[in-house]
C-alpha positions in Angstrom: -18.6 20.2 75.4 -20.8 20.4 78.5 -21.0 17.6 81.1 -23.4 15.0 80.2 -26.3 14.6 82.6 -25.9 12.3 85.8 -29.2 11.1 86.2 -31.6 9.7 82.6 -35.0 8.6 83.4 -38.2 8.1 80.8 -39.3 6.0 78.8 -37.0 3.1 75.9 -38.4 4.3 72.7 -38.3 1.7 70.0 -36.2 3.7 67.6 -34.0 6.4 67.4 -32.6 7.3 63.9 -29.0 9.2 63.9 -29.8 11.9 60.7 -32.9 12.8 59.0 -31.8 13.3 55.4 -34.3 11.3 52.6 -33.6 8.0 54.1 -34.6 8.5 57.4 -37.3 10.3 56.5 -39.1 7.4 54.8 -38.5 5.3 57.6 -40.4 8.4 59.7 -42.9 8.0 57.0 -42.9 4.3 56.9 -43.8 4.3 60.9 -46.3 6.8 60.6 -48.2 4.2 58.1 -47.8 1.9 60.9 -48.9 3.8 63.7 -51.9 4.8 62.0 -53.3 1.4 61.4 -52.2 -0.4 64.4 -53.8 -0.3 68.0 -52.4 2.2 70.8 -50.2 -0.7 72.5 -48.4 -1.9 69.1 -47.5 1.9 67.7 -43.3 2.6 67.4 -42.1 5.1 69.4 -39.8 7.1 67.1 -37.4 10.1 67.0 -34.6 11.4 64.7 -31.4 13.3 65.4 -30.3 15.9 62.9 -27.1 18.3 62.5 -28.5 20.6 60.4 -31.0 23.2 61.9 -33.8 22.8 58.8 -33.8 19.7 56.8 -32.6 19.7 53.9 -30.9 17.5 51.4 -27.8 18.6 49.2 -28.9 22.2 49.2 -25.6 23.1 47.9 -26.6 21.4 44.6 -29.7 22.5 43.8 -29.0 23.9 40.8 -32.1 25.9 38.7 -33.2 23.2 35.7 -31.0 20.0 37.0 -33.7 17.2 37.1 -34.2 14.1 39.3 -32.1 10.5 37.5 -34.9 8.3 39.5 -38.8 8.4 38.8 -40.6 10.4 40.7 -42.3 6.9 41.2 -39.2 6.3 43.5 -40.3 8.4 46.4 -40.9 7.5 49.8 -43.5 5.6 49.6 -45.1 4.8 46.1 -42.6 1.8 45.7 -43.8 0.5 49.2 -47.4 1.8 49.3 -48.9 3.6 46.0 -52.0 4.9 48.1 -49.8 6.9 50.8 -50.9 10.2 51.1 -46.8 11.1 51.4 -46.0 10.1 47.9 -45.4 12.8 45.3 -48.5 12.6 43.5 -50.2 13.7 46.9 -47.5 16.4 46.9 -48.8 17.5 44.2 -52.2 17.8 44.4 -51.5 19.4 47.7 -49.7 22.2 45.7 -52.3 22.6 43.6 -49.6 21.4 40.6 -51.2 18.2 39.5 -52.8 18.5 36.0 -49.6 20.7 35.7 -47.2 17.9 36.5 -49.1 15.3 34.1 -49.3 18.0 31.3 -45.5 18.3 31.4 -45.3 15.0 30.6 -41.7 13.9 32.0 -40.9 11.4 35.1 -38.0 13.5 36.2 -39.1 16.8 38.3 -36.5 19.1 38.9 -33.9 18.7 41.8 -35.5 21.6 43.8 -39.0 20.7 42.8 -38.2 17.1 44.3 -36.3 18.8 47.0 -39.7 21.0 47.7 -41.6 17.9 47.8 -38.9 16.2 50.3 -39.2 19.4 52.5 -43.3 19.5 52.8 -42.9 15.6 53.8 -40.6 16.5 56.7 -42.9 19.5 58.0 -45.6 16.6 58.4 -43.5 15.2 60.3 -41.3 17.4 62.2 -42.6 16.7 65.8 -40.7 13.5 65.4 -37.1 15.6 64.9 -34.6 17.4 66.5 -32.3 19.6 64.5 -29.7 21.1 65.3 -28.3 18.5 67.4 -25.7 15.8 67.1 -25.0 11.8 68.4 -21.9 11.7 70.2 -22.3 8.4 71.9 -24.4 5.1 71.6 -23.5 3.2 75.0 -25.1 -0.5 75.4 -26.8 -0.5 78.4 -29.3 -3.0 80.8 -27.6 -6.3 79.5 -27.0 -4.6 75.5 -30.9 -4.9 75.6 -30.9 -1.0 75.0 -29.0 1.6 74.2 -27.9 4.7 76.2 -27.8 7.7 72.9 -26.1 11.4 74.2 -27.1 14.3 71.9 -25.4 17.2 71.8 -27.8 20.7 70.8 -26.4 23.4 69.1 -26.8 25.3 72.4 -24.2 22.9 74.1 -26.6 21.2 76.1 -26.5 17.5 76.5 -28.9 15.1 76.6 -29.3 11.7 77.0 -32.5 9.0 75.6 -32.8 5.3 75.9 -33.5 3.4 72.9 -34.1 -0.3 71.3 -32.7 0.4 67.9 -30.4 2.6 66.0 -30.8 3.7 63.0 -28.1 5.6 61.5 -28.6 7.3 58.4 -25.8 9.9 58.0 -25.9 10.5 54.4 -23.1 11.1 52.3 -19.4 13.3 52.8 -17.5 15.2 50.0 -14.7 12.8 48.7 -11.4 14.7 47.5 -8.3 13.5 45.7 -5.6 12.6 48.1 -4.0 15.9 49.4 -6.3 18.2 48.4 -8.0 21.0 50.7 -11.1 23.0 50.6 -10.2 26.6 51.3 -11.5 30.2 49.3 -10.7 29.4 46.4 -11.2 26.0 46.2 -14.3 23.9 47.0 -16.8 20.7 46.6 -19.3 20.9 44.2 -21.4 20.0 47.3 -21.0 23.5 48.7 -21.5 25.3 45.2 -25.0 27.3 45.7 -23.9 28.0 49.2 -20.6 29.7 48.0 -21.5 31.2 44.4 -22.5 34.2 46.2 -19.0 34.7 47.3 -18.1 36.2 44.0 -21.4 38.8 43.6 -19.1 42.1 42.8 -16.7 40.1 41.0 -15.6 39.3 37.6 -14.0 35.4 37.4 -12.1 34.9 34.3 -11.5 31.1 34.9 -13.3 28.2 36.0 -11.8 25.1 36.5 -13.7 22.0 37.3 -12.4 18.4 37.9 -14.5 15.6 38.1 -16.0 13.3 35.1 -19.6 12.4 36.5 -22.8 13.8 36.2 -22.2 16.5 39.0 -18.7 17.8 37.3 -21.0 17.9 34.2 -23.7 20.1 36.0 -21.2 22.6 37.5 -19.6 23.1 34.1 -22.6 23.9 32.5 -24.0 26.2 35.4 -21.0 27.9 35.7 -20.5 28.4 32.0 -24.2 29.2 32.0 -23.7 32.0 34.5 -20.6 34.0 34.0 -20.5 34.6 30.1 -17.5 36.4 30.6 -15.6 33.4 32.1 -13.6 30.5 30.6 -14.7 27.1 31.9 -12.3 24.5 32.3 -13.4 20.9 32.6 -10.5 18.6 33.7 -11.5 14.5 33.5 -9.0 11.6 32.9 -11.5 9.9 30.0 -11.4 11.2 26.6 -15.3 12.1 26.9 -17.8 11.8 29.1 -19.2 8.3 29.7 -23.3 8.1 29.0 -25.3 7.0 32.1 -27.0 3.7 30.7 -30.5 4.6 32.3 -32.0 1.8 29.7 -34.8 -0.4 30.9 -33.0 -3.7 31.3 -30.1 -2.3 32.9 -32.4 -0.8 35.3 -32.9 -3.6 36.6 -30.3 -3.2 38.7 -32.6 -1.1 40.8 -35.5 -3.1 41.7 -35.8 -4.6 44.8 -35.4 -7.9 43.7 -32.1 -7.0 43.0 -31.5 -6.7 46.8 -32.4 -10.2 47.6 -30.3 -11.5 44.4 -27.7 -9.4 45.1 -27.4 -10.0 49.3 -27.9 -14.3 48.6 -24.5 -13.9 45.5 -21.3 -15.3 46.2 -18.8 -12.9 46.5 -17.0 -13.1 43.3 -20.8 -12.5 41.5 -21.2 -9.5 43.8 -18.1 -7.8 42.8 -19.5 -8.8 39.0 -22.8 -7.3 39.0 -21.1 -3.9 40.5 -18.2 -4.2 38.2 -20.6 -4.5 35.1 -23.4 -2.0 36.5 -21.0 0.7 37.8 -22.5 2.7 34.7 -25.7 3.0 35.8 -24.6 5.2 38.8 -20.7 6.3 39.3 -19.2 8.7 37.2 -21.4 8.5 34.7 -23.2 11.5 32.9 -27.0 11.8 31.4 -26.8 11.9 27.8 -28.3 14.8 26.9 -26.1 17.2 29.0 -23.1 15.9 27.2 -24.8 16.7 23.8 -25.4 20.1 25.4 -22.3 20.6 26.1 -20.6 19.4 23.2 -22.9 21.4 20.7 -21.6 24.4 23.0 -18.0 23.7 22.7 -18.7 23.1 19.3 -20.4 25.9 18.5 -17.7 28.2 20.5 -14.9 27.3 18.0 -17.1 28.1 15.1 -17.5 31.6 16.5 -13.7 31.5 17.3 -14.3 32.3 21.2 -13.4 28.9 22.9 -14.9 29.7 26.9 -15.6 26.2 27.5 -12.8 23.7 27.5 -12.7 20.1 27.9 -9.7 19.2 29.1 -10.1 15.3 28.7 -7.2 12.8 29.2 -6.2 14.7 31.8 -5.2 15.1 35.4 -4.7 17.9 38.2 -1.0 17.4 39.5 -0.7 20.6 41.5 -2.7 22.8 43.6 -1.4 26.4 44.7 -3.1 29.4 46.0 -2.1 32.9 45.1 -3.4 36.0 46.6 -6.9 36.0 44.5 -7.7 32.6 43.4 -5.5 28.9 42.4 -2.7 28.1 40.0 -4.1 24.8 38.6 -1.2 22.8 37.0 -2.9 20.2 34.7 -1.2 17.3 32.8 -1.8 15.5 29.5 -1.7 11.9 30.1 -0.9 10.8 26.8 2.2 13.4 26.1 2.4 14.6 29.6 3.0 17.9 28.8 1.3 21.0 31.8 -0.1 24.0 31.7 -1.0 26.1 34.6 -4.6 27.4 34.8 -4.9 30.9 37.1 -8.2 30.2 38.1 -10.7 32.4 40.6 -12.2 29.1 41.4 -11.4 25.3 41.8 -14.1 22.9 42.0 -13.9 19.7 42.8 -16.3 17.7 41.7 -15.0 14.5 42.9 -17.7 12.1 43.9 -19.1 11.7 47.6 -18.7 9.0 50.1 -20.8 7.2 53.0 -20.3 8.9 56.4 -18.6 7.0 58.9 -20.9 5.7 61.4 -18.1 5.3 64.0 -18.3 8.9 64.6 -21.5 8.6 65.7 -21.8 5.1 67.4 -18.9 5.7 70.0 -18.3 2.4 71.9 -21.5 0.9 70.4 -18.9 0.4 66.9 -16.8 -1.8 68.5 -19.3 -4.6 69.0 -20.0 -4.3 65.2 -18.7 -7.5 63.9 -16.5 -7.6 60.8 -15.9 -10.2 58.5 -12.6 -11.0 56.5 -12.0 -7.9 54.5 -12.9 -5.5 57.8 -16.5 -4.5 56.0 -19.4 -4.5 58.9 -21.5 -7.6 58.7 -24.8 -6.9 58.1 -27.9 -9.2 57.7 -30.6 -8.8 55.1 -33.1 -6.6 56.9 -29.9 -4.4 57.3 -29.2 -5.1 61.1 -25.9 -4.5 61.8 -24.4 -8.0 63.6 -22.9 -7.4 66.7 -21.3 -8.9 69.8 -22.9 -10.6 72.4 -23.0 -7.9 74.7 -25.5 -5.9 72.2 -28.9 -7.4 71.8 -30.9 -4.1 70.9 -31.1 -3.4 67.3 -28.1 -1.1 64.8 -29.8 -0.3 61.5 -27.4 1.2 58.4 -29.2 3.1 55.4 -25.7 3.2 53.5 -22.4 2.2 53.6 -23.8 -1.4 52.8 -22.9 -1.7 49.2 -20.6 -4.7 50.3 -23.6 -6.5 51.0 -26.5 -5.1 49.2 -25.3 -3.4 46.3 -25.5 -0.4 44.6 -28.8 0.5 46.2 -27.0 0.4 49.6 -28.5 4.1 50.1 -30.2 5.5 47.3 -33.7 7.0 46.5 -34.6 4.4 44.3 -35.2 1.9 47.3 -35.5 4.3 49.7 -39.3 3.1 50.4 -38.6 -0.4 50.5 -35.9 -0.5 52.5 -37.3 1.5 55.1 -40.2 -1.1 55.3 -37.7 -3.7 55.7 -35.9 -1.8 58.8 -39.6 -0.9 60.1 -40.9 -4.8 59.8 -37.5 -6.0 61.6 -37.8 -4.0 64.4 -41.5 -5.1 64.7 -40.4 -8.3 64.7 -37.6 -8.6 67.0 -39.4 -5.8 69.1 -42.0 -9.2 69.8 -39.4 -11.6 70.9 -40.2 -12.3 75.1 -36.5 -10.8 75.6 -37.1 -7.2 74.2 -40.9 -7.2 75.4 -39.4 -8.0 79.3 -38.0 -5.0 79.5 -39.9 -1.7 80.6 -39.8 1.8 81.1 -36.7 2.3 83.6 -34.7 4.8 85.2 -30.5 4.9 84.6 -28.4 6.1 87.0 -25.0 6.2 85.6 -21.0 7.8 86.1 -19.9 9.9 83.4 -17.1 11.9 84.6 
C-alpha cells in the first residue's frame, strides 16, 4: 500500500457513503431530491466510495429470463416519492419502453432489465462516485465531530477526505458451508455468468448444485437449460423445495410500517416475527420455477433420460478435486447411504451474508457500542450508537436485521430508508455543535 498523505486540507462534506451498490444509490438519489428543492446554503454535500470499477449489482446472476421478487413499485424512489423522475416508470419512458412495459402486463421485470434501469440511475449520477477505490480507515477526528476516511484507488494512490457521516453500504458476501473453498472447479452461484465462459470448448457431463433457495433453483434450471448434454444434480437437505409465500397479507412484512413495529418489539416478538416470516425471503423458491422444474424431471423419466436430478434429503459430506473437475460425495439423510458425483462443476449456492463493516471502519468500529448479545446498537433512523469520543454520524444499510428486521437491506425499503438516513443527517447536521464546525485544514502523523 502506498503512504498515506501527510497533509489533508478542503472542505467536511456532510456525507460520505462506503459502497454504491442499490442502497447507496437511493440515498445518492434521495439527496439529489433534496438538493434540488432546498436553497444553496442547506444542499448535502455527498460522495460514494466504490470497489468495483463500473457499478453494478450481482452481475454474476443476471441470468437471461430470471425476474425481479419485489414490484417494480419498490424502486428507489416510488415508495418515497411517486413523482421522482428516477423511478422506473421514468426509466421507462426514457427508453422509449413504456406502452411496452404496461402491455406486458406483469410487476416483475427481468433481473437485467431491473439491473439496466439501476445502471441508467447511477450514470445520472456518477459525478457523485468514485469507483475503483476502497475505505481502508474511518479515523475520528476534531473532538469525534468528523471523520478522517483514507481511500485507496486502484492505482495505489491514497487519499484522504473529511466527513460528518458515514454511511456504509457494503452489500452482501458469498456465504459457504464450513470448510469449503472456491477454486476451478468449484464456485458461488454469485460468480456464475462471470465464470460460465470458462467451459466454452467444453463438454460438462455433470452439474452439481447445492443450495435449496431460490438462487440454487435458478442455477439448476440455467444450467440444465444450457448444456442438454449435461446431468444436473440438485443437492438440498428438504424433501422439496419450500414455496416463497409472496401472498398479500404476509407481505406485510415488507411495508414500512413494519420497521417501526418491528424496531419498538420486545426481543422475544422480534425473534417471532422473523421466525414465522423467514418464508417470505430465506431459502425459499417462487412457485412456479419449482413447477418448472418438477414437470421437467417429470417429464425426463417418462422419456427414460433422467439429466436433472433432485437429490433431496440430502447433504454434501466431501469435497475433492481431481485433475478436471470435483468428486462430490453426497449422503442420504434418512438411510445415510453416499454416492460420489464426478462433476466438471460445483456450485454452491449457499445463501449470501452482510459484509462486515469493520473492514472498512478501522478504528472508527471500536466506538460502535454493542449490546448483550455483541450485535451493534443501532437507533431507529439507523445511526450506529457510539462512544463518546464519536459525535459525527455512522449509518448501516444492512447487517441490521437484529434491530429492524428482515428489510435490514433489501430493495423493498430501499427508498424509504434512505429518506430516513437523509432526514437524520439533516437533522443532526442543524444541532449548534455540528453547525460550529467549518471548513478546516488537518495536519496529521501517519507513519
Amino acid at each position: 500500500m502506498s503512504a498515506a498523505p501527510t497533509h489533508v486540507q478542503g472542505h467536511v462534506q456532510d456525507i460520505l457513503g462506503i459502497g454504491f451498490g442499490p442502497s447507496n444509490l437511493a440515498l445518492a438519489v434521495a439527496v439529489e431530491e433534496h438538493n434540488r428543492r432546498c436553497g444553496e446554503y442547506e444542499r448535502l454535500d455527498v460522495s460514494f466510495v466504490e470497489r468495483k470499477p463500473r457499478f453494478g449489482w450481482h452481475r454474476g446472476m443476471l441470468i437471461e429470463g430470471t425476474t425481479m421478487q419485489v414490484s417494480f413499485l419498490k424502486d428507489l424512489v416510488t415508495m418515497r416519492e411517486p413523482a421522482s423522475d428516477f423511478s422506473f416508470l421514468s426509466y421507462l419512458q426514457d427508453k422509449g419502453r413504456l406502452v411496452d412495459f404496461i402491455n406486458h402486463k406483469t410487476m416483475f421485470p427481468t433481473r437485467v432489465e431491473y439491473h439496466d434501469y439501476l445502471e441508467w440511475a447511477a450514470s445520472r449520477l456518477e459525478h457523485l462516485a468514485q469507483y475503483d477505490a476502497e475505505v481502508i480507515d474511518v479515523r475520528p477526528v476534531q473532538d469525534g465531530d468528523v471523520f478522517e476516511v483514507l481511500v485507496r484507488h486502484g492505482s495505489g494512490q491514497v487519499t484522504a477526505h473529511l466527513t460528518r457521516n458515514i454511511v456504509v453500504a457494503v452489500g452482501l458476501e458469498a456465504s459457504l458451508p464450513p470448510g469449503a473453498e472456491l477454486g476451478d472447479h468449484v464456485w458461488h452461484n454469485l460468480e456464475l455468468m462471470h465464470r460460465i465462459g470458462e467451459l466454452d470448448g467444453t463438454d460438462p457431463r455433470r452439474f452439481t448444485i447445492v443450495g435449496a433457495g431460490q438462487s440454487a433453483a435458478e442455477v439448476t434450471d440455467y444450467l440444465h437449460r444450457s448444456f442438454p448434454d449435461a446431468e444436473v444434480c440438485s443437492v438440498f437437505s428438504r424433501y422439496g423445495h419450500t414455496p416463497a409465500d409472496d401472498s398479500p397479507f404476509a407481505n406485510r412484512i415488507f411495508d414500512p410500517d413494519a420497521v417501526d413495529h418491528f424496531y419498538s418489539s420486545p426481543s422475544g416478538v422480534k425473534q417471532m416475527l422473523m421466525d414465522y416470516h423467514r418464508n417470505t425471503n430465506y431459502s425459499v423458491v417462487d412457485l412456479e420455477l419449482i413447477e418448472q422444474l418438477y414437470a421437467r424431471a417429470y417429464q425426463e423419466k417418462v422419456q427414460g433420460k433422467e439429466r436433472l436430478r433432485m437429490l433431496n434429503a440430502s447433504r454434501v459430506v466431501d469435497v475433492e478435486t481431481t485433475a478436471d473437475g470435483v468428486a462430490v460425495t453426497v449422503e442420504f439423510l434418512p438411510t445415510g447411504e453416499r454416492m460420489v458425483l464426478d462433476s466438471d462443476v460445483l456450485v454452491y449456492a449457499t445463501g449470501c451474508s452482510p459484509g462486515d463493516p469493520g473492514r472498512f471502519l478501522g478504528r472508527t468500529w471500536d466506538e460502535c457500542l454493542r449490546d448483550a448479545d455483541g450485535q451493534v446498537e443501532v437507533d431507529r433512523d439507523y445511526r450506529v450508537r457510539t462512544t463518546g469520543d464519536v459525535n459525527g454520524g455512522v449509518y448501516f444499510q444492512g447487517g441490521t436485521e437484529h434491530t429492524h428486521g428482515i428489510m435490514s437491506s433489501l430493495l423493498s425499503n430501499g427508498a424509504v430508508r434512505a429518506g430516513d438516513i437523509r432526514d437524520s443527517v439533516l437533522r443532526y447536521r442543524n444541532t449548534p455543535r455540528a453547525a460550529a464546525h467549518p471548513d478546516y485544514a488537518l495536519t496529521a502523523d501517519r507513519a
